[in-house]
C-alpha positions as CSV (number, residue, x, y, z in Angstrom):
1,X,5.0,52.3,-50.9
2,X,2.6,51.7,-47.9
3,X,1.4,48.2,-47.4
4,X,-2.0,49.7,-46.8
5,X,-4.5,50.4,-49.7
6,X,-5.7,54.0,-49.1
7,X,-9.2,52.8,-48.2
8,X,-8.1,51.1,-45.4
9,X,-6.7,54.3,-43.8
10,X,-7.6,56.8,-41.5
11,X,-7.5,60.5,-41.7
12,X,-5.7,62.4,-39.1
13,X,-8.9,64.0,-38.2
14,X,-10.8,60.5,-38.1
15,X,-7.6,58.9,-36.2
16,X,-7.6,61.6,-33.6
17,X,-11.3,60.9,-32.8
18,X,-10.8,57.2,-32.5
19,X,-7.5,57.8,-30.0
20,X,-8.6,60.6,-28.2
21,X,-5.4,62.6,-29.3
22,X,-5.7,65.9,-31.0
23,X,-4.4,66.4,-34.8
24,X,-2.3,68.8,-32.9
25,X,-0.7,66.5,-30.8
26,X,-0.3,63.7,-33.3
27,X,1.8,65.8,-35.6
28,X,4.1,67.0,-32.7
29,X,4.7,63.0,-32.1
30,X,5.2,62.5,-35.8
31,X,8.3,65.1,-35.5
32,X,9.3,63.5,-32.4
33,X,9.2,60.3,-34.1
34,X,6.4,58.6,-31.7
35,X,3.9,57.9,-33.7
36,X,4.8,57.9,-37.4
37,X,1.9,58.2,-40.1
38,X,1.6,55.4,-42.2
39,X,1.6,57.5,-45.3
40,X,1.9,61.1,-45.6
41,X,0.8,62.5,-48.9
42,X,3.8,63.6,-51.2
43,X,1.6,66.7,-52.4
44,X,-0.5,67.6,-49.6
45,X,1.3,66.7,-46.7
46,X,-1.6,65.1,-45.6
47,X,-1.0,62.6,-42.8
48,X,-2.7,59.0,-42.7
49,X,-2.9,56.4,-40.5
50,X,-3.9,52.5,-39.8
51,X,-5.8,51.5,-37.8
52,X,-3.4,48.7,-36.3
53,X,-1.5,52.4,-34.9
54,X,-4.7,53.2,-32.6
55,X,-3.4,50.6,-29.9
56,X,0.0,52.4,-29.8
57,X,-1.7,56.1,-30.1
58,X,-4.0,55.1,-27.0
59,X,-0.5,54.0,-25.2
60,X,0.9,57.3,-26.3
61,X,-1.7,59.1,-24.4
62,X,-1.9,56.9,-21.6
63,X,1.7,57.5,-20.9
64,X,1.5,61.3,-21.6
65,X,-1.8,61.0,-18.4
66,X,1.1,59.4,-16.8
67,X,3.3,62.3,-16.9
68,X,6.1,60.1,-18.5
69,X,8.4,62.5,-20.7
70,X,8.7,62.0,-24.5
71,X,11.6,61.0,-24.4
72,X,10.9,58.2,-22.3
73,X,7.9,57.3,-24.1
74,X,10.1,56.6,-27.4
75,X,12.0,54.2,-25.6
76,X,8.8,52.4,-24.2
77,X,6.9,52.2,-27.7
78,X,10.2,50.7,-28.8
79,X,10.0,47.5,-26.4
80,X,8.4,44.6,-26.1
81,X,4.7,44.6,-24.2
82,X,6.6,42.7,-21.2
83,X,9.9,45.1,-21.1
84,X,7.2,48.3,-21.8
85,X,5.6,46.6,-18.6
86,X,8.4,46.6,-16.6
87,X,9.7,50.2,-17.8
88,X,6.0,51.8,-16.7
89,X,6.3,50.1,-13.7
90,X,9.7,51.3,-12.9
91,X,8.7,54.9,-14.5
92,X,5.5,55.1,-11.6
93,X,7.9,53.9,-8.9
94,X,10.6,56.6,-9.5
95,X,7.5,59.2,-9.7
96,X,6.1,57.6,-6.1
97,X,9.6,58.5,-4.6
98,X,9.9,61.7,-6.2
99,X,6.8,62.4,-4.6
100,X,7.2,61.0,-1.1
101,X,10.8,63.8,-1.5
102,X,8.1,66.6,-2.3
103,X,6.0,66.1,0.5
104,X,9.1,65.5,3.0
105,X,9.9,69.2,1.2
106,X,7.0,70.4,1.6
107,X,6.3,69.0,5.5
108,X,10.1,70.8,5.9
109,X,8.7,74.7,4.4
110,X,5.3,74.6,6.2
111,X,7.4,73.3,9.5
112,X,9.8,76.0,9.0
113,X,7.6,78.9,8.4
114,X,5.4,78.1,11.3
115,X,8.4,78.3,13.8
116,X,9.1,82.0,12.9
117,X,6.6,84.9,12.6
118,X,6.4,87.3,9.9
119,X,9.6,89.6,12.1
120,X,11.5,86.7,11.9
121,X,11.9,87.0,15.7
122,X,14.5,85.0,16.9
123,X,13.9,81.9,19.7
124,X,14.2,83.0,23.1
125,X,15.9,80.0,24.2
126,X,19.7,79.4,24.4
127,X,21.3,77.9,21.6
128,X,24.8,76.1,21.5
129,X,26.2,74.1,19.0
130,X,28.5,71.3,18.8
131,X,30.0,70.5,15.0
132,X,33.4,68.9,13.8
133,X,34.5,69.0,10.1
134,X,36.7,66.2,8.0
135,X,38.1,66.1,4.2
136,X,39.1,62.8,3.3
137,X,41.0,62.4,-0.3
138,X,39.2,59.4,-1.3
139,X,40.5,55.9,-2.7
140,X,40.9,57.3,-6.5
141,X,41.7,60.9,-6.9
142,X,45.9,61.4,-6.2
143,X,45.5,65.1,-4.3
144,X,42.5,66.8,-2.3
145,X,40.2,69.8,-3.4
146,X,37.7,69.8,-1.1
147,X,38.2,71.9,2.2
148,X,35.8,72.0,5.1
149,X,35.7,74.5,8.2
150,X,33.4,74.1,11.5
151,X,33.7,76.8,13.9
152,X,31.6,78.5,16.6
153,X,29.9,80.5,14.2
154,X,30.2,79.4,10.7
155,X,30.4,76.3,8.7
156,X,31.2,75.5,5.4
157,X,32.6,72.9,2.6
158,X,33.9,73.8,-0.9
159,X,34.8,71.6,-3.5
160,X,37.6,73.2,-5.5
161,X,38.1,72.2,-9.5
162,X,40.4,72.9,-12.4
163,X,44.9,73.2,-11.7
164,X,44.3,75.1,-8.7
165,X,41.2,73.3,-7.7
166,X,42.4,72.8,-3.9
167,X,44.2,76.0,-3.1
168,X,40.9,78.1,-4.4
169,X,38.3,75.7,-1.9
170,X,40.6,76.7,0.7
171,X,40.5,80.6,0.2
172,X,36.8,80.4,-0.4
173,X,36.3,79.2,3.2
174,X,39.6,81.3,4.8
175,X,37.3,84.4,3.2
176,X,34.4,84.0,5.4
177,X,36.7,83.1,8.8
178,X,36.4,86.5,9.6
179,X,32.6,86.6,10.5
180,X,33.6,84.3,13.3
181,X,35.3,87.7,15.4
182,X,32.1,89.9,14.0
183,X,29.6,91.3,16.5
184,X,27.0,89.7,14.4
185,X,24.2,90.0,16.8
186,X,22.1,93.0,15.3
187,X,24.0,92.8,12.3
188,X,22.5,91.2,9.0
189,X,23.5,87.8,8.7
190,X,22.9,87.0,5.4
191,X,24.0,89.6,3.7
192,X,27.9,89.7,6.1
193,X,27.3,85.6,4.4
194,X,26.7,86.7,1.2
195,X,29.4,89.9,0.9
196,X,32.2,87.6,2.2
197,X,31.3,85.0,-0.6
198,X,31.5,88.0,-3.2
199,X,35.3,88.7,-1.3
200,X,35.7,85.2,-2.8
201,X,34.4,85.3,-5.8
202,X,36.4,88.0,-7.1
203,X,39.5,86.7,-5.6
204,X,39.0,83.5,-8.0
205,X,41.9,82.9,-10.4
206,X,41.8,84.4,-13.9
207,X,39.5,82.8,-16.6
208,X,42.4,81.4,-18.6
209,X,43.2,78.7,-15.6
210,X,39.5,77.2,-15.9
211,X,39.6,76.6,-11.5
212,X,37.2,77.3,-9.4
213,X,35.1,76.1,-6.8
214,X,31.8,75.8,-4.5
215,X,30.8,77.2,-1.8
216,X,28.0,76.0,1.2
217,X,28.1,77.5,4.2
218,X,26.5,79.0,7.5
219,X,26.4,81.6,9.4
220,X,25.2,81.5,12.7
221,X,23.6,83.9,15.4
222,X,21.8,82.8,17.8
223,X,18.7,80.7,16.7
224,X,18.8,82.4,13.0
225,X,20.9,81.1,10.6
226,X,22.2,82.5,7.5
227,X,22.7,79.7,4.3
228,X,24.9,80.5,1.8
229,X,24.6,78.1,-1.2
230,X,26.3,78.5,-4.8
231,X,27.9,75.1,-7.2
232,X,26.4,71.1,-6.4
233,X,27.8,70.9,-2.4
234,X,24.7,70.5,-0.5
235,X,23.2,71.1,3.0
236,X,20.7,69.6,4.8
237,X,19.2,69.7,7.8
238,X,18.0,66.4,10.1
239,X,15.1,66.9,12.5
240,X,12.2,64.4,13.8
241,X,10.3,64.4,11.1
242,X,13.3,63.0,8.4
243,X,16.2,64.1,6.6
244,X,16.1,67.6,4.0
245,X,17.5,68.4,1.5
246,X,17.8,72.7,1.9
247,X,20.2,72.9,-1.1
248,X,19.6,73.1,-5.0
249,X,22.3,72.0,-7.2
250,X,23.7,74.6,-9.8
251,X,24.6,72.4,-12.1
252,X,23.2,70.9,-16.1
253,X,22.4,67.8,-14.4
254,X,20.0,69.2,-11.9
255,X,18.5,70.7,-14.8
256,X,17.7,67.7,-16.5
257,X,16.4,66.3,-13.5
258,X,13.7,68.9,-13.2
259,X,13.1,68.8,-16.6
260,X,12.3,65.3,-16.0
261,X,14.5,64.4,-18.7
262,X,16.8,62.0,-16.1
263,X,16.0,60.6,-13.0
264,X,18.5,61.3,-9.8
265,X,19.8,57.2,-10.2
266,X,20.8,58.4,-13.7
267,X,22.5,61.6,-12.7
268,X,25.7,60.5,-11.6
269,X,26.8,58.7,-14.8
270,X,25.4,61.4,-17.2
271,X,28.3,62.6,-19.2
272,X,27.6,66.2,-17.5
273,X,28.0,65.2,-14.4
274,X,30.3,67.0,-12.9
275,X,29.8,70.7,-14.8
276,X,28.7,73.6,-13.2
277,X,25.9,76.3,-14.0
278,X,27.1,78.6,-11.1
279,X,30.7,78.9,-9.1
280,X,33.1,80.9,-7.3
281,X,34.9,81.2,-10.9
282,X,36.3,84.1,-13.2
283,X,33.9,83.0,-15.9
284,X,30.8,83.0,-14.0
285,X,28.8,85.4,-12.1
286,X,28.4,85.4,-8.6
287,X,24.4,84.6,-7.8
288,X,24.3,82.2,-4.9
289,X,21.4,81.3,-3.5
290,X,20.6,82.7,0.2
291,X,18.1,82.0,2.8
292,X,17.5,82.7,6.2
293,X,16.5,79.8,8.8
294,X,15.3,79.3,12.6
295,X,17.2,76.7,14.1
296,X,16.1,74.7,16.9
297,X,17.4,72.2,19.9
298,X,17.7,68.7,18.4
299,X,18.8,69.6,14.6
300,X,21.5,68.3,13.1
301,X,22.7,69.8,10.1
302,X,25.5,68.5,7.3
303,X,27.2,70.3,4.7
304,X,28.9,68.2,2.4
305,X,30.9,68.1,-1.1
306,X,29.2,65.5,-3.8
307,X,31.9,63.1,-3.7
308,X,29.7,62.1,-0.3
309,X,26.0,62.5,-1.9
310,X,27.4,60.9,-5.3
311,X,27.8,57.5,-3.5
312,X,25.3,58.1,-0.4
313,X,22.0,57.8,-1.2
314,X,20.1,60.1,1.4
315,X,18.4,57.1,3.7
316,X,21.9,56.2,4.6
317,X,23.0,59.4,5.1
318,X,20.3,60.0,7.6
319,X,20.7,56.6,9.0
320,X,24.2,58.0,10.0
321,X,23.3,61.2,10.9
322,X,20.9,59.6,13.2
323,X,23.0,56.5,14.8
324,X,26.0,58.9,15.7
325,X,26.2,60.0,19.3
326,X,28.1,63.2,18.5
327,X,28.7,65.5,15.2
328,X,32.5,64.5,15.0
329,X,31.4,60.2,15.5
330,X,29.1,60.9,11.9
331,X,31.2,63.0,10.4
332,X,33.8,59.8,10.7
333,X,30.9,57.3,10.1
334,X,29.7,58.9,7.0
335,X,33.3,59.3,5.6
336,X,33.8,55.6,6.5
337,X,30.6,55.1,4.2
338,X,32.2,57.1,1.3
339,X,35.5,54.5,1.6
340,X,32.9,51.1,1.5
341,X,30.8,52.9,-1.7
342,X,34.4,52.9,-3.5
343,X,35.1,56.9,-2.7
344,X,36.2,57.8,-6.5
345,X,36.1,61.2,-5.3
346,X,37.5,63.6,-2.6
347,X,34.8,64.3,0.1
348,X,34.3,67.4,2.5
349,X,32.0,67.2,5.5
350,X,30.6,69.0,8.6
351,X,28.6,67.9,11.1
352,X,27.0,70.5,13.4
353,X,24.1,69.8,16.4
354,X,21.9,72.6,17.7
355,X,21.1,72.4,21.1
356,X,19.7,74.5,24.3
357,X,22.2,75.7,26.4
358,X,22.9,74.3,30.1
């Protein structure tokens, strides 16, 4: 029994004027359990409300303006007006840094096409580059699967998984050493990257051994740059105007997070942390993700496994990346970093500076 007489009820038609919500949307957040009718009739169907629901309706609404995700909004109507207070304030905050990260993004895609012209014609200018690579174990894990590689040409981190986890990191790198002896001048870059990585791939261990690993690297010629990108290692690139991200995870996590379903301070104690969508492994296709870029003097780049950006966030990753008076002094300062953040996992990391030639 309701503790509402039926005269003092609203239809869903008349309760969706009053709120501003459609009858559409009021029976999606009676499934979702949102906004529950206060009595639903046992032979029509026919949904009714109180009045005394219209305050949490309008909040409904509001939050949905806000962009907050339903699930997030059943935990909100489920507090307290002070806690719902501090949970909308925390909701807008974490939506003000996601979109300060956007427009860094975005200041990072118009900066990067304007630098090259619709030929992709490379800089005129010299280019040399300086880099240093280090794996570090970590306080926690007993043996290392990450392996990293910096060389004239080419740089890369994998993160290896599974029994084999370290030995199959190590050939995914050792498979792309060869570009360093090819004439790779008028040759094209990404796709030597990309067929190397497919040498990999199919060089993984057999399905029933559940290892694999991931794979970031690049491929240098000149000022171009070829970026090779497939499991949750990421790149970035540091220039003047702040620290990018140039990577997208592969992984159920990263979904969620653009899903909005789970915000990047939640993702590394999800229980899926850690799973992959994409790998150099026998049960997955090979589809990395490739780009071509225009390097240029000043940039720093760092490739790097996630026990690093699991415990990093990314201003003190750029704060080090920025302090460090060579490639090899951050690569040591942000491994260093990883030891004072409790490094529970293994960590892989390169360090590489572009700069004109003397």
């Amino acid at each position: 029994m309701t503790p509402y007489e039926d005269g003092q009820l609203l239809t869903i038609g008349a309760f969706a004027r009053a709120c501003r919500l459609s009858p559409k949307a009021l029976r999606l957040y009676d499934e979702l359990g949102l906004l529950t009718p206060a009595r639903v009739d046992p032979h029509s169907g026919y949904r009714h409300y109180a009045p005394a629901q219209l305050e949490q309706a309008r909040l409904v609404a509001w939050l949905r303006r806000l962009g907050m995700p339903l699930a997030r909004i059943r935990e909100v109507g489920d507090m307290a007006p002070a806690a719902a207070a501090g949970a909308v304030a925390a909701y807008w905050a974490q939506i003000e840094a996601d979109t300060e990260a956007r427009r860094d993004l975005a200041a990072f895609l118009v900066d990067q096409l304007k630098r090259k012209d619709t030929g992709m014609t490379p800089s005129r200018t010299p280019l040399t580059m300086r880099c240093a690579a280090l794996t570090d174990r970590g306080l926690i894990r007993p043996v290392q699967q990450d392996a990293a590689y910096a060389g004239p040409r080419l740089l890369a981190v994998a993160d290896g998984y599974g029994p084999r986890g370290g030995p199959a990191a190590t050939a995914a790198i050792d498979a792309l050493k060869g570009l360093e002896h090819q004439d790779l001048a008028s040759a094209d870059l990404a796709g030597a990257l990309e067929e190397a990585a497919r040498r990999a791939h199919r060089a993984a261990p057999s399905a029933d051994e559940a290892t694999g690993s991931t794979l970031t690297a690049l491929l240098r010629s000149g000022s171009r740059l070829a970026l090779l990108h497939i499991g949750d290692s990421r790149a970035y690139v540091l220039r003047d105007s702040g620290l990018f991200r140039i990577t997208h995870d592969h992984s159920p996590v990263q979904s969620l997070i653009d899903e909005g379903r789970l915000t990047p301070e939640e993702a590394p104690s999800h229980p899926q942390h850690g799973l992959l969508l994409r790998a150099l492994d026998a049960d997955t296709e090979f589809t990395p993700d490739v780009q071509l870029l225009e390097a240029h003097p000043g940039e720093r780049y760092l490739l790097c496994t996630d026990g690093l950006t699991n415990v990093l966030p990314p201003d003190t990753i750029q704060a080090a990346l920025t302090a460090a008076d060579t490639p090899d002094r951050a690569a040591r300062d942000l491994i260093r970093l990883t030891h004072e953040a409790g490094a529970p996992d293994n960590v892989a990391c390169v360090v590489a500076e572009i700069s004109a030639a003397a």
